[in-house]
C-alpha positions in Angstrom: 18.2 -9.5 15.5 14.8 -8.2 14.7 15.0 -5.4 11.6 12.8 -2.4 10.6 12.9 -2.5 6.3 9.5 -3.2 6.2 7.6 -0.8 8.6 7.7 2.8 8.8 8.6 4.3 12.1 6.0 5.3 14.9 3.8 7.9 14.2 4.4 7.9 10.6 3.0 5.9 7.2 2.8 5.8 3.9 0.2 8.0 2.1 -1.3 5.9 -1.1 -3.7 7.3 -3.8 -6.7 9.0 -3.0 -5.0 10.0 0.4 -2.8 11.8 -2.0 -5.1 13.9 -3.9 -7.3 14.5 -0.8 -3.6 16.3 0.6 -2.2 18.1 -2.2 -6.5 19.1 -2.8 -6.4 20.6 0.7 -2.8 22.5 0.4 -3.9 23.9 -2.9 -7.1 25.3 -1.8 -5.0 27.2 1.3 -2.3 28.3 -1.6 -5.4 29.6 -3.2 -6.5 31.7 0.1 -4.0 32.8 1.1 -2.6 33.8 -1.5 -5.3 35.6 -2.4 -4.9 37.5 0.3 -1.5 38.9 -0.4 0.7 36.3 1.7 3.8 35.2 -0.2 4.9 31.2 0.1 8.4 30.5 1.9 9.7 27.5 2.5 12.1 26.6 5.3 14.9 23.6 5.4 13.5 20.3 6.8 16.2 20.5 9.1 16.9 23.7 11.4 19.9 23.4 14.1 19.5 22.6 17.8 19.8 25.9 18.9 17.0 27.6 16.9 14.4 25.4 19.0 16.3 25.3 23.1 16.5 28.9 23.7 13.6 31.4 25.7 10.0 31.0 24.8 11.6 29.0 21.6 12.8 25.7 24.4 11.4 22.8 23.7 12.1 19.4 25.5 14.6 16.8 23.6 12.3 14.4 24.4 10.0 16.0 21.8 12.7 16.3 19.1 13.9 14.1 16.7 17.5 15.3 16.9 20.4 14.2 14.5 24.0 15.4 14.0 25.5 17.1 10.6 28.6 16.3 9.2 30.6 18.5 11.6 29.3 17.0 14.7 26.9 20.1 15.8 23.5 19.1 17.0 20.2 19.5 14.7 16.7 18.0 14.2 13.7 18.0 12.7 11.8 21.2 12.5 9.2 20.5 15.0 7.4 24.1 14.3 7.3 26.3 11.1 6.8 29.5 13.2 10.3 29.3 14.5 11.7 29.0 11.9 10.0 31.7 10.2 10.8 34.3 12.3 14.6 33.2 12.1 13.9 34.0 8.3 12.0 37.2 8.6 14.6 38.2 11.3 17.6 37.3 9.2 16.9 37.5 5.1 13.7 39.5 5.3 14.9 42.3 7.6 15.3 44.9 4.8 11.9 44.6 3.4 9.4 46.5 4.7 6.8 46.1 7.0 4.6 44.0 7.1 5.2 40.8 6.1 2.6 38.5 4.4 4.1 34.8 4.8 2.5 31.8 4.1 4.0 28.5 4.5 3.0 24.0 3.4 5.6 22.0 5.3 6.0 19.4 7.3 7.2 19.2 11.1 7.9 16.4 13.6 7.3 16.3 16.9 7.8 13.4 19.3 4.7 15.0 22.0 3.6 12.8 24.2 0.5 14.3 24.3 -0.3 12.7 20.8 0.5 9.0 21.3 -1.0 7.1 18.8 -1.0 10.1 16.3 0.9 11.1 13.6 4.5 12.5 14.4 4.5 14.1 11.0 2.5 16.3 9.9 1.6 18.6 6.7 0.9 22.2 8.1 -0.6 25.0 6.1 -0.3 28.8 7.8 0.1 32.4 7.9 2.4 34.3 9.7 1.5 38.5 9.6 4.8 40.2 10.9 4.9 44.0 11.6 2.2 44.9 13.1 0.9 45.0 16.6 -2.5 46.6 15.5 -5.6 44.7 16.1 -6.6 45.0 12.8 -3.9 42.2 12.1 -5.4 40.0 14.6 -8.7 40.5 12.7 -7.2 39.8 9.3 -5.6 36.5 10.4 -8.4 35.4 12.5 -11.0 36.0 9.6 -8.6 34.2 7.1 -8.8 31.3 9.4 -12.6 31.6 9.4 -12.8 31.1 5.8 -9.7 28.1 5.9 -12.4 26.3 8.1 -15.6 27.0 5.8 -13.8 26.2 2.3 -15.5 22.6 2.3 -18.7 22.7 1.8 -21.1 20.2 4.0 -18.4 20.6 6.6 -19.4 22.7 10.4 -16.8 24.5 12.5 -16.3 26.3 15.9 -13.4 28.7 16.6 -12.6 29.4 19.7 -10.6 32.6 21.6 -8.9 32.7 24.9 -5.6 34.9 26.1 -2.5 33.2 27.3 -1.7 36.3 28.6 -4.5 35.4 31.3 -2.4 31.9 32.6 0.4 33.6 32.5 -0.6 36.6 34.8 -2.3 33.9 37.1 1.1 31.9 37.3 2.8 35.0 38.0 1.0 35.6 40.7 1.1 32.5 41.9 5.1 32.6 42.6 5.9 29.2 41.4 9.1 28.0 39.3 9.3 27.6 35.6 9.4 24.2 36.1 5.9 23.7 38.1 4.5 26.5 35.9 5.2 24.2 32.7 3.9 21.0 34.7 0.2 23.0 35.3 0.5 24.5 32.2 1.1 20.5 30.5 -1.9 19.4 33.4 -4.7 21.9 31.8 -3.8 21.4 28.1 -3.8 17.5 28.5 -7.1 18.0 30.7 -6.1 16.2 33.5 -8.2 17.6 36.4 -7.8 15.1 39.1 -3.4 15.4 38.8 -3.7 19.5 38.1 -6.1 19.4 41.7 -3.2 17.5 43.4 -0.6 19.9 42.3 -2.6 22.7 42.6 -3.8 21.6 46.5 0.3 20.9 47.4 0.7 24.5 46.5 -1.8 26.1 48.6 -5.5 27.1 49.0 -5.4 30.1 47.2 -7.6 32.9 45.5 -5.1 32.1 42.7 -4.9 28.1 43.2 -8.5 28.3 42.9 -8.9 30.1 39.6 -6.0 28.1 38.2 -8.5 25.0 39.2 -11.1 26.5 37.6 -9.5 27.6 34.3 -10.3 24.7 31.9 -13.7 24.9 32.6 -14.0 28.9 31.7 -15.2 28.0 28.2 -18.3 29.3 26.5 -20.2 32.1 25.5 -20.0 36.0 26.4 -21.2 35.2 30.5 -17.2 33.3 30.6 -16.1 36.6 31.5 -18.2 37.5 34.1 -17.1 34.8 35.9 -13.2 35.2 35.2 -13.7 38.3 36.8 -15.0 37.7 40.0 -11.7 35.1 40.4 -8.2 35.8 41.3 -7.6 39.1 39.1 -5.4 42.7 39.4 -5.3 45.1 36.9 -3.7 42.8 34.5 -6.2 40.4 34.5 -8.7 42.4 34.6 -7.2 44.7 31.4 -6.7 41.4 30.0 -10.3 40.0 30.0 -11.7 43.4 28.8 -9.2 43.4 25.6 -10.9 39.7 24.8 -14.1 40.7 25.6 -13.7 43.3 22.7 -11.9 41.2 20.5 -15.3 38.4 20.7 -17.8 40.8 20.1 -16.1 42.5 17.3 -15.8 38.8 15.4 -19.0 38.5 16.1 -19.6 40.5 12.9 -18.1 38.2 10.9 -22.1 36.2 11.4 -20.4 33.3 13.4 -23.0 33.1 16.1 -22.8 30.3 18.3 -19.5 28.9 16.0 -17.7 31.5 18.3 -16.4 30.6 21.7 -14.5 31.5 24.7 -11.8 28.9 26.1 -9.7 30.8 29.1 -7.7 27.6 29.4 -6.0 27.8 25.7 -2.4 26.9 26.7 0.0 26.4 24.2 2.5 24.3 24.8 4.3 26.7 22.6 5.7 29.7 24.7 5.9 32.2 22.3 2.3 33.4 22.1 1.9 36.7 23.9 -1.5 37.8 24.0 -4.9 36.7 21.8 -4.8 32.8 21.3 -7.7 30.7 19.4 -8.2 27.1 17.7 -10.5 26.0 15.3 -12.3 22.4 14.8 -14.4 20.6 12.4 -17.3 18.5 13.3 -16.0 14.5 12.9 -12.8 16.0 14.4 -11.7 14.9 17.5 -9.0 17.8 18.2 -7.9 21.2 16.5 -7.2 21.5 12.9 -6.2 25.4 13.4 -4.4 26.8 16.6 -2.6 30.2 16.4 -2.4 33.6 18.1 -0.4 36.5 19.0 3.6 36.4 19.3 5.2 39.6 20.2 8.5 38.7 21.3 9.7 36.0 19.1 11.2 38.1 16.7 13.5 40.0 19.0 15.2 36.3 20.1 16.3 36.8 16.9 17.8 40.4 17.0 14.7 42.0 14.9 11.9 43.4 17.4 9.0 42.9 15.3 5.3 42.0 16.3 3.6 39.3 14.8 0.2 36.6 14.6 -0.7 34.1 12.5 -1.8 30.3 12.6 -1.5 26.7 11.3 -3.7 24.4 9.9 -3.1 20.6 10.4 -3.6 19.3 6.8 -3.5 16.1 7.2 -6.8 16.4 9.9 -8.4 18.3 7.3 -7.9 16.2 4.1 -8.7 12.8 6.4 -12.3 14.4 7.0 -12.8 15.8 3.5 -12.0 12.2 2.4 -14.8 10.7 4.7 -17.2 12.8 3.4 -16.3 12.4 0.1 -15.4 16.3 -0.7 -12.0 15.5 -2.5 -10.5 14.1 -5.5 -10.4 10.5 -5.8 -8.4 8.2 -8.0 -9.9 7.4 -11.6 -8.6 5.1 -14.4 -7.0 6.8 -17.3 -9.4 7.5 -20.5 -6.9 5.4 -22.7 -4.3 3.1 -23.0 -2.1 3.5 -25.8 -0.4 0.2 -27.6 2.5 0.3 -29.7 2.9 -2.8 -32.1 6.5 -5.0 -31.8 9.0 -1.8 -33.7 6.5 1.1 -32.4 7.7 1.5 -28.7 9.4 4.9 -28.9 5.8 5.8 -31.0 3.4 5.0 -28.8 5.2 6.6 -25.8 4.9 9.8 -27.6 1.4 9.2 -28.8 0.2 8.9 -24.8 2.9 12.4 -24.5 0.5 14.1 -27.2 -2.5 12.6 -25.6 -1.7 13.8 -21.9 -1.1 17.2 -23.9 -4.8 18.0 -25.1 -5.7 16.9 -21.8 -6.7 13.0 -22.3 -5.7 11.0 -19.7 -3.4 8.4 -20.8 -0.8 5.8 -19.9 1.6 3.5 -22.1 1.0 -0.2 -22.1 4.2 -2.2 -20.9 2.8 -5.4 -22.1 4.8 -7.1 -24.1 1.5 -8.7 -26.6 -2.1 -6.9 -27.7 -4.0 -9.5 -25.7 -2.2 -8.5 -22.2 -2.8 -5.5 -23.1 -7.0 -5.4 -23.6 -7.3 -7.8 -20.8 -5.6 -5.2 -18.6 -7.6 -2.7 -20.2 -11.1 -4.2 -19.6 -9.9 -5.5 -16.2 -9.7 -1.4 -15.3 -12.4 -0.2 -17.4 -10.8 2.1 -19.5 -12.9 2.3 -22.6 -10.2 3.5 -25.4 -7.3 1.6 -26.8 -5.2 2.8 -28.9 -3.3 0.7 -31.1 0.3 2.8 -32.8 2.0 1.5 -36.0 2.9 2.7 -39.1 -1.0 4.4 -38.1 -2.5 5.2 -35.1 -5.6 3.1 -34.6 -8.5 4.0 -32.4 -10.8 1.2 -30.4 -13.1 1.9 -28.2 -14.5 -0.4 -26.0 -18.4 -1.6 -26.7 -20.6 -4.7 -25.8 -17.7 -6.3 -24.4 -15.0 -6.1 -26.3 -13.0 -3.3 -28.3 -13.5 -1.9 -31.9 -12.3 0.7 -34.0 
């Protein structure tokens, strides 16, 4: 029988060293933003039950959830979302404090997607979440806090881009379909799949609508996307819809993005929730979004509090592998010192390298059981102090190959 104790699961691994500080550099800088900005950190359990994630826009499949059983039999997993969750908390232990709600959030989630085969079923997110207030000016503040999440690394380029899922789902509605072919169009344009969305799309009918649905993914661009988004399928909806966006991308305009700024009319999150303005963000050397968000209007009231809401994730551990390519984090150094404690002098020289880490001095302990173990490990590592604890401390420092006091 083949076992496991070896290997981490699929779509996980071990992060080592530089990988480390290259993270916990990246989580810290967004702690630091937002922050900043008047969000307060929450953290939410690991583990959430079943029925926070399988109900209204909050289903998701079991296939995509790692799902386990507590000690009295009911079903839970693995948050797979931090927004969820969130709103459970806002709508539950928050609903006395007033409005609005700054939240920010580091966790991790885990999703089995199938979407991401080959990719990491764990990952570190860093958000917002602005609850209270259905005012565009929210949309702005989150949107421009995600602006400055994707500029914090210097010698790094970004795009952000803005659609309205309230445009897909007006087009659906139209269309007439079930949930269940509505979800399989919605999976078709999000994993890009043009030839198998055509062929669904053609079995349904030669539509106006079929025909803009067709055409959706490849409504991306600059201010002239609209223009052609309006002379498809539309009603008053629609057509209320693509003005609001319209608005909404030449007011962010302001914030000097130029051509960083894009349209995408085929955002559609797999994540049912969103109600209105959508957007994502990317890095150059980044092969998919490190930032997706948007408006969620209802979410809150599955809960029993009817709150508005918007806010967005960044995918930390995207963001902290490119930093670390380009060489913009923390890396991994050798202590300054090594401290020694002669045979008798154990207990001493641990608290020597205590009083050393104090003032700031990077040190560690030797565990070597003799001097010379000790300087060859030294030298091996190139730390250039030892120092040597007794009934004195004594101080060498290393110099034309060897140390000396």
């Amino acid at each position: 029988m083949r076992t496991y104790e070896l290997i981490t699961p699929e779509g996980t691994k071990d992060v080592l060293f530089d990988e480390c500080l290259a993270r916990r550099d990246v989580e810290n800088r967004y702690r630091k933003i937002f922050g900043g900005m008047g969000y307060s950190e929450v953290i939410t359990p690991g583990i959430e039950f079943y029925d926070v994630f399988n109900d209204g826009s909050r289903k998701y499949s079991q296939e995509a959830l790692y799902k386990l059983t507590d000690a009295k039999g009911r079903l839970i997993t693995l948050r797979p979302d931090c927004t969820i969750p969130i709103a459970r908390l806002a709508a539950t232990r928050l609903r006395d404090v007033p409005m609005p709600l700054r939240l920010f959030y580091v966790q991790t989630v885990y999703e089995n997607n199938k979407l991401l085969k080959g990719r990491s079923d764990e990952i570190v997110q860093s958000g917002i979440e602005l609850i209270g207030s259905e005012y565009k000016r929210a949309d702005f503040e989150v949107m421009s806090i995600a602006v400055k999440a994707l500029k914090e690394y210097e010698g790094t380029d970004f795009r952000l881009e803005i659609g309205d899922v309230g445009y897909f789902k007006e087009l659906v509605s139209m269309l007439g379909v079930s949930e269940g072919v509505a979800e399989d169009i919605r999976y078709l344009i999000e994993a890009k799949n043009y030839p198998a969305l055509n062929d669904l799309l053609d079995s349904i009918g030669d539509t106006p609508v079929t025909e803009a649905l067709k055409k959706l993914p490849a409504l991306f661009g600059g201010v002239e996307v609209f223009d052609k988004a309006a002379k498809l399928a539309s009603n008053d909806k629609t057509r209320e819809i693509l003005d609001n966006l319209k608005a909404f991308y030449t007011s962010l305009q302001k914030l000097d993005l130029g051509d960083r700024l894009s349209v995408d009319l085929g955002i559609v999150n797999r994540t049912d929730y969103y109600t209105g303005i959508v957007f994502k963000g990317y890095l150059s050397g980044v092969g998919e979004a490190v930032l997706q968000g948007g408006r969620y209007n209802r979410l809150l009231s599955e809960f029993g509090m009817n709150a508005p809401a918007t806010g967005f994730a960044v995918n930390v551990n995207l963001v902290a592998a490119l930093v670390r390519k380009l060489g913009l984090s923390p890396v991994q150094t050798a202590p300054e010192a090594v401290v020694y404690g002669e045979h008798g002098y154990c207990i001493e020289a641990i608290s020597y390298t205590m009083q050393l880490a104090e003032k700031g001095i990077a040190a560690e302990n030797a565990v070597f059981d003799s001097f010379e173990e000790t300087v060859a490990a030294a030298k091996a590592r190139g730390i250039k102090e030892i120092y040597v604890v007794s009934d004195k401390v004594k101080k060498l420092t290393y110099k034309d190959g060897e140390y000396r006091e």
